[in-house]
C-alpha positions in Angstrom: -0.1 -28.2 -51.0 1.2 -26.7 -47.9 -0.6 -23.3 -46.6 0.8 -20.9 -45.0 0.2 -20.2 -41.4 0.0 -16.3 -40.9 0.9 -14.9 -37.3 -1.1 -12.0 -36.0 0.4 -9.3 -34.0 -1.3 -7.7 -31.3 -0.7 -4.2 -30.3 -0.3 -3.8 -26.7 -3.1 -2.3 -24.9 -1.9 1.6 -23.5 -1.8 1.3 -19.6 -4.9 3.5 -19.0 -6.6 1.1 -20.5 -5.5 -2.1 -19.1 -6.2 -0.8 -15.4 -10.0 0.1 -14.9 -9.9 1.0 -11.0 -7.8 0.1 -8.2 -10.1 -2.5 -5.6 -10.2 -0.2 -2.0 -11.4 -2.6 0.0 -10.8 -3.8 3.7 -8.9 -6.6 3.0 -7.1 -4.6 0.0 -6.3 -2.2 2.3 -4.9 -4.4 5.0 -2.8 -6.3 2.1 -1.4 -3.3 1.0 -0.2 -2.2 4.1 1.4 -5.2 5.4 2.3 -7.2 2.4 2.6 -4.6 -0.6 0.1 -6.0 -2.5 -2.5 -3.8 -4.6 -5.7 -5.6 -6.2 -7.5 -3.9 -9.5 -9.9 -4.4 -12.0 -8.5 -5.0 -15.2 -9.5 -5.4 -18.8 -11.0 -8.4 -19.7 -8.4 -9.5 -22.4 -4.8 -8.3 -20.5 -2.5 -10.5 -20.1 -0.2 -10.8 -16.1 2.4 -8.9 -18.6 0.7 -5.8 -19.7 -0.5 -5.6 -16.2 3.1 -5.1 -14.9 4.2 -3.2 -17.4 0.9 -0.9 -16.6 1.6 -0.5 -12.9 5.5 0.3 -13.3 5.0 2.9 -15.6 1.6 4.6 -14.2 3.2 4.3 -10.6 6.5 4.1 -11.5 7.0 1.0 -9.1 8.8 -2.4 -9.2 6.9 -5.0 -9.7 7.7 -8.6 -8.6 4.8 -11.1 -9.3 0.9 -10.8 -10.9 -1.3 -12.8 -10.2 -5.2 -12.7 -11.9 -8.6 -14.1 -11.3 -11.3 -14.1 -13.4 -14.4 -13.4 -11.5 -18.1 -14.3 -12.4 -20.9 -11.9 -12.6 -23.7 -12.7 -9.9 -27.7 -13.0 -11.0 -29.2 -9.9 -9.4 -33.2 -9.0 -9.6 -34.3 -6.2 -11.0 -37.8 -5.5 -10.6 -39.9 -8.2 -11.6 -37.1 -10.0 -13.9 -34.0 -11.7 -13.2 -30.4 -10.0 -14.6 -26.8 -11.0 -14.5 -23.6 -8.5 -13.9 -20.9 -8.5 -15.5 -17.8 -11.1 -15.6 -14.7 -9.2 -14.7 -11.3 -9.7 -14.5 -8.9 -8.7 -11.1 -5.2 -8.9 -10.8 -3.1 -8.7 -7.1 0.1 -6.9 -7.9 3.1 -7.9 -5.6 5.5 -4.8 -5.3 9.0 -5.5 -4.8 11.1 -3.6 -1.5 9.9 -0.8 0.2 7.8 0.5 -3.4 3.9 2.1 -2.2 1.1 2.9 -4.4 -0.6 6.1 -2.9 -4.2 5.9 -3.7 -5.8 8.6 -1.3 
């Protein structure tokens, strides 16, 4: 007997939702403003593609390359017991030419 193998379909996540909060830090800033390149925190589950297509239509930007990192939560104290925060995920967005994000 030979099963069938069903294919499921994904719906894309909506932009909003695949960028959580732009990363203003000093080295972000100091990327951005030399190299165009922006950092965020991302959902957990996009992909380098959903993140492009995000950025380009929630800044209306080119976009020339993702890259992501998935970052570990550190152990933290919290009174008298030990705790964790969360994993995340972070993406570095290249933008192509002379194309700015304006954050402030």
């Amino acid at each position: 007997m030979a099963e069938e193998i069903q294919v499921i379909e994904i719906a894309p996540m909506p932009p909003h939702q695949v960028l959580l909060r732009p990363l203003v830090t000093e080295k972000g800033v100091h990327r951005a403003t030399r190299n165009a390149q922006y950092a965020f925190e991302i959902h957990r589950e996009a992909t380098k593609q959903d993140v492009r297509e995000a950025v380009e239509s929630l800044f209306n930007v080119r976009v020339e390359k993702v890259c992501t990192q998935n970052r570990k939560g550190k152990s933290r104290r919290y009174r008298f017991r030990l705790g964790k925060t969360s994993d995340w995920k972070k993406a570095i967005v290249h933008l192509r030419g002379d194309d700015k994000i304006e954050f402030f």
